[in-house]
N, CA, C and O of each residue as an XYZ file, in Angstrom:
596
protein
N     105.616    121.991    161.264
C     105.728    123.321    160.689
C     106.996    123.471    159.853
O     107.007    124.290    158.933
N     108.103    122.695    160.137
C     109.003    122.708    159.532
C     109.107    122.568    158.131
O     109.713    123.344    157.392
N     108.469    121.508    157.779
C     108.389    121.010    156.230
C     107.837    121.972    155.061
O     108.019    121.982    153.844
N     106.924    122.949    156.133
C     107.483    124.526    154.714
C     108.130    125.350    154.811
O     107.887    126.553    154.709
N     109.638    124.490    155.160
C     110.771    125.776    154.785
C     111.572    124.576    154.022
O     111.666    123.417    154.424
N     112.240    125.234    152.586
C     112.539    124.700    151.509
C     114.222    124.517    152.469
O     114.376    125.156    153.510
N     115.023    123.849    152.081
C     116.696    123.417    152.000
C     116.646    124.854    151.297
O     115.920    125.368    150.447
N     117.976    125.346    152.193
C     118.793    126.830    151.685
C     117.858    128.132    152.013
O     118.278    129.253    151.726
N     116.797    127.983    152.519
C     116.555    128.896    153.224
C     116.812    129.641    153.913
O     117.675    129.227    154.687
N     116.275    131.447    154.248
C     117.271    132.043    155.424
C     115.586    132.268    155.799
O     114.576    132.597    155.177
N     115.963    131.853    157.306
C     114.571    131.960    158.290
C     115.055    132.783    159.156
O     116.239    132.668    159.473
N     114.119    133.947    159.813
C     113.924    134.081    161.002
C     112.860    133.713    162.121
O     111.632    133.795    162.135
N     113.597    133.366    162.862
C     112.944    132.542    163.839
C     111.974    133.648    165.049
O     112.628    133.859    166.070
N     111.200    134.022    165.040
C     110.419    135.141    165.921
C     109.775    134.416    166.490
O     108.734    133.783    166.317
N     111.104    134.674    167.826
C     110.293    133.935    169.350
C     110.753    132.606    169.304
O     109.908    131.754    169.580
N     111.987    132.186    168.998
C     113.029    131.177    168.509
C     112.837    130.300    170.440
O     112.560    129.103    170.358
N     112.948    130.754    171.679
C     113.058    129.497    172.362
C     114.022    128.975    172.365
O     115.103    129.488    172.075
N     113.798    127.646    172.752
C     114.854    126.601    173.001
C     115.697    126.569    171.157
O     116.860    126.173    171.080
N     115.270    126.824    170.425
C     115.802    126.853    169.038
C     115.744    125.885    168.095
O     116.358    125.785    167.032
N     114.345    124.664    168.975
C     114.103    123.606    168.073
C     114.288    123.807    166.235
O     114.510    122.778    165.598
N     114.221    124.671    165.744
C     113.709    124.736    164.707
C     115.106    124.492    163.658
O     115.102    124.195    162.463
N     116.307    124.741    164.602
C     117.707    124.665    164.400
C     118.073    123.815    163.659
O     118.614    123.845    162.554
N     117.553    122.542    164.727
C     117.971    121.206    164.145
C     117.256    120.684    163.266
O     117.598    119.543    162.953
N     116.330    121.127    162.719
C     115.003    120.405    161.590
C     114.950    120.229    160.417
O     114.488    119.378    159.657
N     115.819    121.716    160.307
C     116.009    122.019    158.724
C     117.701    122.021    158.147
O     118.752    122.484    158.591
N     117.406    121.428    157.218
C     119.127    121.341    156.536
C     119.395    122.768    155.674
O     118.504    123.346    155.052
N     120.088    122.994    155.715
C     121.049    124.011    155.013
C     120.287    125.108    155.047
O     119.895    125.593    153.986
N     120.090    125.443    155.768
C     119.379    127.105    156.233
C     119.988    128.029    156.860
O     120.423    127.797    157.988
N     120.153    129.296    156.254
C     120.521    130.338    157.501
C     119.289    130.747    158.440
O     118.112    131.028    158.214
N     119.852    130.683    159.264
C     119.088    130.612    160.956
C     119.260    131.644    161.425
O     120.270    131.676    162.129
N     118.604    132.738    161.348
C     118.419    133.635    162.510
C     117.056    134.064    163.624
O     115.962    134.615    163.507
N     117.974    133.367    164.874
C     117.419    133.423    165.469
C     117.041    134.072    166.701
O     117.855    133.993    167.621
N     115.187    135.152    167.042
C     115.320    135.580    167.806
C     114.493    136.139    168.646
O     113.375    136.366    168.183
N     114.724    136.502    169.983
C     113.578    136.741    171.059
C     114.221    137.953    171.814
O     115.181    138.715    171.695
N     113.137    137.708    172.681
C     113.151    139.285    173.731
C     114.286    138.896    174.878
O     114.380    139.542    175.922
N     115.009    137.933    174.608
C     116.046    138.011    176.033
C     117.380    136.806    175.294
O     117.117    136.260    174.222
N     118.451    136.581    175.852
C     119.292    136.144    174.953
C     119.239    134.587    175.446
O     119.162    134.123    176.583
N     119.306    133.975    174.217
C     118.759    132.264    174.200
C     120.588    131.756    173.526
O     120.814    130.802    172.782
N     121.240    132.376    173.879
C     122.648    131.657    172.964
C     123.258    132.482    172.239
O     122.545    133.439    171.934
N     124.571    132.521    171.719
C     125.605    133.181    171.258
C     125.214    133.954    170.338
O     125.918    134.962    170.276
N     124.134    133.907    169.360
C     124.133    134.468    167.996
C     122.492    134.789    168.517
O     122.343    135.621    167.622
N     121.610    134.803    168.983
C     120.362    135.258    169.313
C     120.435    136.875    168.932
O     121.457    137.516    169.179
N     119.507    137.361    168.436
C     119.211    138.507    167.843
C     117.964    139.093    168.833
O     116.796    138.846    168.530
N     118.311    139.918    170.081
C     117.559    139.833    171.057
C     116.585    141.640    170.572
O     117.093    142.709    170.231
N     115.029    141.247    170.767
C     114.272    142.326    170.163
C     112.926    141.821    170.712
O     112.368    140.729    170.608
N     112.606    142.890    171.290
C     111.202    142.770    172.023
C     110.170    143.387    171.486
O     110.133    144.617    171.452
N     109.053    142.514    170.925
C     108.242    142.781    170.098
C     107.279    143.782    170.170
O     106.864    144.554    169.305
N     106.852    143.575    171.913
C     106.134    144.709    172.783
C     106.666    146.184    172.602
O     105.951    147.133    172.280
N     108.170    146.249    172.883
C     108.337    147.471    172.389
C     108.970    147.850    171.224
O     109.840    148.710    171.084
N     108.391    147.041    170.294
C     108.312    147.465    168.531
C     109.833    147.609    167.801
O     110.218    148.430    166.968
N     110.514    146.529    168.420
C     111.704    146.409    168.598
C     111.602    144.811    167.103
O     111.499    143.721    167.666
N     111.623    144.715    165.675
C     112.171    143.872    165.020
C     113.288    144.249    164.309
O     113.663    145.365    163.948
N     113.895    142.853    164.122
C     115.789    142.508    163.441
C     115.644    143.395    162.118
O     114.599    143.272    161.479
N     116.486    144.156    161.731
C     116.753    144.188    161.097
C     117.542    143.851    159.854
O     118.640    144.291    159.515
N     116.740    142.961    159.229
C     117.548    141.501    158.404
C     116.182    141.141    157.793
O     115.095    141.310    158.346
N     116.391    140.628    156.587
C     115.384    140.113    155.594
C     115.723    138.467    155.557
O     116.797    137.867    155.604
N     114.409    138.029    155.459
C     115.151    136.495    154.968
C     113.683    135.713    154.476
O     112.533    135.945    154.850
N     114.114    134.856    153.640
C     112.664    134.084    153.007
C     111.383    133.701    154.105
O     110.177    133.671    153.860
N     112.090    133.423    155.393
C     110.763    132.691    155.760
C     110.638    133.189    157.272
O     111.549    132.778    157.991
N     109.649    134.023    157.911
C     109.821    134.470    159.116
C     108.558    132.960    159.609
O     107.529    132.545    159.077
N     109.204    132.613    160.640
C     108.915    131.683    161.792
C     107.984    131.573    163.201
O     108.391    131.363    164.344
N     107.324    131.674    162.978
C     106.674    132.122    164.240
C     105.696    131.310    165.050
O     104.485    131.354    164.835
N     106.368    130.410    166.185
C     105.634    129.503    166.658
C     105.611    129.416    168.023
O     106.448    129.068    168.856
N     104.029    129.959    168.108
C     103.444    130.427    169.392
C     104.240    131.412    170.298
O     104.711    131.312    171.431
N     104.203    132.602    169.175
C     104.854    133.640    170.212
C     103.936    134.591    169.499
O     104.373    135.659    169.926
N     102.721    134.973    168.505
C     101.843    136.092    168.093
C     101.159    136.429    169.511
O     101.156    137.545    170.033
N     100.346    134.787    170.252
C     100.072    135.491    171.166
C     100.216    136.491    172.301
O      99.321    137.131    172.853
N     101.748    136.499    172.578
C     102.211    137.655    173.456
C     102.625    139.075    172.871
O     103.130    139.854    173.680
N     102.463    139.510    171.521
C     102.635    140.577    171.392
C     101.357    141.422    171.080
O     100.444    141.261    170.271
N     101.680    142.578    172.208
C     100.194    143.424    171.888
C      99.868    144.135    170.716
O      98.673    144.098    170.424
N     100.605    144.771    169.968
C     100.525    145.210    168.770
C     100.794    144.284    167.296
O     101.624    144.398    166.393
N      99.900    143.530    167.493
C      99.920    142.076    166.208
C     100.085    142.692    165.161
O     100.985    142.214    164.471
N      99.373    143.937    164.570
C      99.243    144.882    163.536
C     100.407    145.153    162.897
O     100.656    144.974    161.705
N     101.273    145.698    163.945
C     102.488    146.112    163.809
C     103.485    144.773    163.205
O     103.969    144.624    162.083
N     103.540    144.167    164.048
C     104.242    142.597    163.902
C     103.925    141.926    162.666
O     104.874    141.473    162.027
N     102.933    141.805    162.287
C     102.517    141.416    160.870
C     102.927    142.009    160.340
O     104.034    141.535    160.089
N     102.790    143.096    159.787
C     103.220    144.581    158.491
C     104.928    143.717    158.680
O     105.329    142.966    157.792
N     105.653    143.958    159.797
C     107.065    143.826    159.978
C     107.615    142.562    159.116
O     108.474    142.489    158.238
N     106.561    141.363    159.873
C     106.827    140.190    158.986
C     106.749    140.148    157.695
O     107.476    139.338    157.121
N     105.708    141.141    156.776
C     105.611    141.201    155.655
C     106.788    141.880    154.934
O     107.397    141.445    153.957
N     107.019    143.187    155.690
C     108.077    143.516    155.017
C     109.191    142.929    154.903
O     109.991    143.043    153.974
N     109.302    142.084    156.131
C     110.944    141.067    156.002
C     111.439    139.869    155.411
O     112.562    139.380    155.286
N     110.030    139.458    155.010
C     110.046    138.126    154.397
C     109.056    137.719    153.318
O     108.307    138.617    152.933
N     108.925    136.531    152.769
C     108.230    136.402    151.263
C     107.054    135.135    152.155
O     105.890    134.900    151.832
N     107.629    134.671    152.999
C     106.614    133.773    153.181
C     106.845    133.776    155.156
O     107.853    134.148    155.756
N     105.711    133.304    155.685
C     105.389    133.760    156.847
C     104.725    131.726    157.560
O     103.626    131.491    157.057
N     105.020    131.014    158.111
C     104.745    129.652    158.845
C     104.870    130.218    160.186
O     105.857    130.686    160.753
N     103.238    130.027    160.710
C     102.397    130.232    161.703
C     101.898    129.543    162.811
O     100.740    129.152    162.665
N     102.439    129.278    163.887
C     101.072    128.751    164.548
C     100.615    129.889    165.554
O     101.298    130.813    165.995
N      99.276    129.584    165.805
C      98.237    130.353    166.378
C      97.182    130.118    166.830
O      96.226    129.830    166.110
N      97.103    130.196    168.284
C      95.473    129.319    168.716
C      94.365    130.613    169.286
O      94.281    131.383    170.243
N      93.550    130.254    167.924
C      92.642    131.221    167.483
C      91.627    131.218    168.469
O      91.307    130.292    169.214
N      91.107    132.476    168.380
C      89.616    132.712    169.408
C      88.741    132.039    169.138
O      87.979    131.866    170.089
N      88.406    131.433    168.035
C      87.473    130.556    167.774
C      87.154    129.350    168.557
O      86.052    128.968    168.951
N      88.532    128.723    168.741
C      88.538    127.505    168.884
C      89.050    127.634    170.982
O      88.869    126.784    171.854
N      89.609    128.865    171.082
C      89.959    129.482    172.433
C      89.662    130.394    173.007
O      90.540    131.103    173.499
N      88.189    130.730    173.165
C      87.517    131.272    173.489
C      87.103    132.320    175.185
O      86.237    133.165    175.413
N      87.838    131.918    175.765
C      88.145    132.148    177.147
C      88.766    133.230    177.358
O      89.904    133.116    177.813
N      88.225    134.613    177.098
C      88.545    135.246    177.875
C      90.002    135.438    178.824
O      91.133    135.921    178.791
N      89.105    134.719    179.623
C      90.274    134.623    181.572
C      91.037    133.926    181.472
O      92.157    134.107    181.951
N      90.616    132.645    180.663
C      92.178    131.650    180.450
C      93.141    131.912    179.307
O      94.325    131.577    179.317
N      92.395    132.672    178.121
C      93.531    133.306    177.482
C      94.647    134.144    178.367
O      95.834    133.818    178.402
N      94.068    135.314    179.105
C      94.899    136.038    179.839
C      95.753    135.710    181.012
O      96.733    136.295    181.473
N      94.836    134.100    181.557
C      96.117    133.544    182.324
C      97.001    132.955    181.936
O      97.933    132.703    182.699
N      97.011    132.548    180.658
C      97.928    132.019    179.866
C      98.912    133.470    179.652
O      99.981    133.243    179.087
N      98.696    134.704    179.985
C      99.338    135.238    179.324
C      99.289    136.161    178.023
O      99.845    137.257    177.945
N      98.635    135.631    177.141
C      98.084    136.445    175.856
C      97.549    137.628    176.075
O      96.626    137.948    176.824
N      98.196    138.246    175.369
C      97.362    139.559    175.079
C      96.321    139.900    173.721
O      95.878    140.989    173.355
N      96.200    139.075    173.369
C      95.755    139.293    172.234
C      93.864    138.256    171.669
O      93.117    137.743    172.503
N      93.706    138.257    170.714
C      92.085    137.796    170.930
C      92.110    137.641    169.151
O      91.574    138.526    168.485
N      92.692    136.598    168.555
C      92.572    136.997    166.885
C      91.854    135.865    166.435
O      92.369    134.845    166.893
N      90.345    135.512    165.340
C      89.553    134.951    165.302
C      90.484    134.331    163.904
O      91.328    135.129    163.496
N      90.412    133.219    163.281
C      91.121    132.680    161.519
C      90.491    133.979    161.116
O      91.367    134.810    160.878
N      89.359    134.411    160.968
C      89.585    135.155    159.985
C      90.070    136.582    159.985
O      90.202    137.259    158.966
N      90.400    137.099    161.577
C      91.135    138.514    161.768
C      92.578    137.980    160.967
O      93.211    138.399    159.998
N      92.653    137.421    161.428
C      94.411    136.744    161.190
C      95.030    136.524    159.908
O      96.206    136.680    159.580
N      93.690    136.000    159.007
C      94.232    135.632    157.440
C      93.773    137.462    157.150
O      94.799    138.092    156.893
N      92.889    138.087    157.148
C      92.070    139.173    156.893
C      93.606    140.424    157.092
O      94.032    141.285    156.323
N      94.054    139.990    158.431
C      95.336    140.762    158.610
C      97.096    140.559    157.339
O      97.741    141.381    156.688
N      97.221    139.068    157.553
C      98.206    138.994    156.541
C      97.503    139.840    154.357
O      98.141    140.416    153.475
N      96.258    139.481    154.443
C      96.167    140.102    153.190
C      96.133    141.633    152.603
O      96.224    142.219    151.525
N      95.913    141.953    154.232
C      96.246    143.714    154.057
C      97.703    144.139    154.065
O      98.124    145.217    153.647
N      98.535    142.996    154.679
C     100.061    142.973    154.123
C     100.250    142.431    152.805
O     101.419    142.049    152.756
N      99.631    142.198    151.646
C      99.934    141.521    150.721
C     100.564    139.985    150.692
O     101.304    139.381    149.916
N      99.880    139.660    151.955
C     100.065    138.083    151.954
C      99.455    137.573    151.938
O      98.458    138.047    152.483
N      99.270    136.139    151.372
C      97.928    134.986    151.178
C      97.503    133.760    151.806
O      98.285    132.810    151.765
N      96.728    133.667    152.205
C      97.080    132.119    152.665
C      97.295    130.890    152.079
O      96.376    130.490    151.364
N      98.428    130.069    152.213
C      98.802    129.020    151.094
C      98.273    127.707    151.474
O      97.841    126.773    150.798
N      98.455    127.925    153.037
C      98.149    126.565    153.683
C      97.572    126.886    154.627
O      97.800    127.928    155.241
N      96.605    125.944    154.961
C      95.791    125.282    156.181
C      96.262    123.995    157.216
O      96.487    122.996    156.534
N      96.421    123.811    158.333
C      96.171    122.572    159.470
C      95.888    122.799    160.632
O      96.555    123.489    161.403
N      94.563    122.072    160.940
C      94.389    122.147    162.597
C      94.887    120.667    162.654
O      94.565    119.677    161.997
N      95.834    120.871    163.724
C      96.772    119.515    164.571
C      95.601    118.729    165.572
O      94.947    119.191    166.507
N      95.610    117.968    165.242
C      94.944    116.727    166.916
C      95.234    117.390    167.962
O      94.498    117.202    168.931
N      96.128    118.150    168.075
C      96.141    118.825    169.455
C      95.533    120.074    169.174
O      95.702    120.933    170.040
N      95.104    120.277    168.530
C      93.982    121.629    168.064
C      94.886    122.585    168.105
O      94.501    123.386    168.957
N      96.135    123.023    167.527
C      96.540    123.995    166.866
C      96.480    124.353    165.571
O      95.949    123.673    164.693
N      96.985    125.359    165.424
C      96.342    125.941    163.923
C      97.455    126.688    163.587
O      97.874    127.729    164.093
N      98.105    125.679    162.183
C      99.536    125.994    161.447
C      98.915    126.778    160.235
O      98.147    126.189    159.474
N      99.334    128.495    159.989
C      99.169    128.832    158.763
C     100.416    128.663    158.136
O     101.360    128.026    158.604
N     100.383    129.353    156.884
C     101.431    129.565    155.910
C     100.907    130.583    154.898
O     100.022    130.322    154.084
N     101.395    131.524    154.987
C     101.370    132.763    154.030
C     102.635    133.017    153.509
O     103.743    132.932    154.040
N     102.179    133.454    151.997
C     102.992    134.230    151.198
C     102.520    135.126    150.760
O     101.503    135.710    151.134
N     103.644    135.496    149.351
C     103.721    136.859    148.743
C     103.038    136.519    147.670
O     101.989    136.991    147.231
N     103.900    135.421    147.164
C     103.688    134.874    145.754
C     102.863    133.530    145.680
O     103.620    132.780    146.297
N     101.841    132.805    145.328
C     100.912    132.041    145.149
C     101.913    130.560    144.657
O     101.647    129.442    145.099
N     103.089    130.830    143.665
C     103.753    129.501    143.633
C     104.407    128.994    144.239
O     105.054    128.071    143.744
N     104.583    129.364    145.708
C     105.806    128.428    146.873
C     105.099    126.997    147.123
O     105.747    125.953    147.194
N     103.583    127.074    147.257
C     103.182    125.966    147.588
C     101.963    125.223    146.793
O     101.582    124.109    147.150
């Protein structure tokens, strides 16, 4: 997921974790952040209660944390407004179908590829890129503008 964020980028990291994403990319401003504090500079904001950073930056980040927020609607619009381009992963209802094991996993949420792309374009975002991984995840990439990729 890394390899679509350009050198000199400012990312936010939504739902940052251990902060892999830190070490991946060269010359980026990094902000990074979740619902509880992960390290000195963590930008702590809980998505559930409609709590995002206030800070803009090229590329909001978001890997495998859509599924725990209940108001996706909200969270999207946010991402749109904060950033130009949006790198995704997301394991879609399609392909995760379960009900009971979604929710024991935790998820609150139930979004099919096409709620999901259908959602970023009502934010004025597009989809640039496609990959389902061998491990059957599913990396988007949305933007604003059609020439990033």
């Amino acid at each position: 997921m890394s390899k679509y964020i350009k050198d000199g980028s400012s990312v936010l990291d939504l739902g940052c974790g251990k902060m892999w994403l830190r070490q991946m990319v060269n010359d980026m401003q990094y902000y990074p952040v979740d619902y509880c504090d992960r390290g000195g500079d963590t930008i702590i904001c809980d998505f559930n209660k409609k709590e995002f950073p206030e800070r803009n930056a090229d590329v909001a980040f978001v890997s495998g944390s859509l599924e725990y927020v209940k108001d996706y609607s909200w969270f999207i619009q946010m991402i749109a407004t904060h950033s130009t381009i949006c790198v995704l992963s997301y394991c879609i209802l399609d392909d995760y179908p379960n009900i009971r094991e979604r929710r024991r996993l935790a998820w609150v949420n139930d979004l099919s590829k096409k709620n999901l792309i259908d959602l970023f374009e009502r934010n004025k975002m597009s989809l640039q890129d496609y990959q389902k991984t061998e491990v059957n995840h599913h990396i988007f990439v949305f933007a604003k503008e059609k020439q990033y990729i």
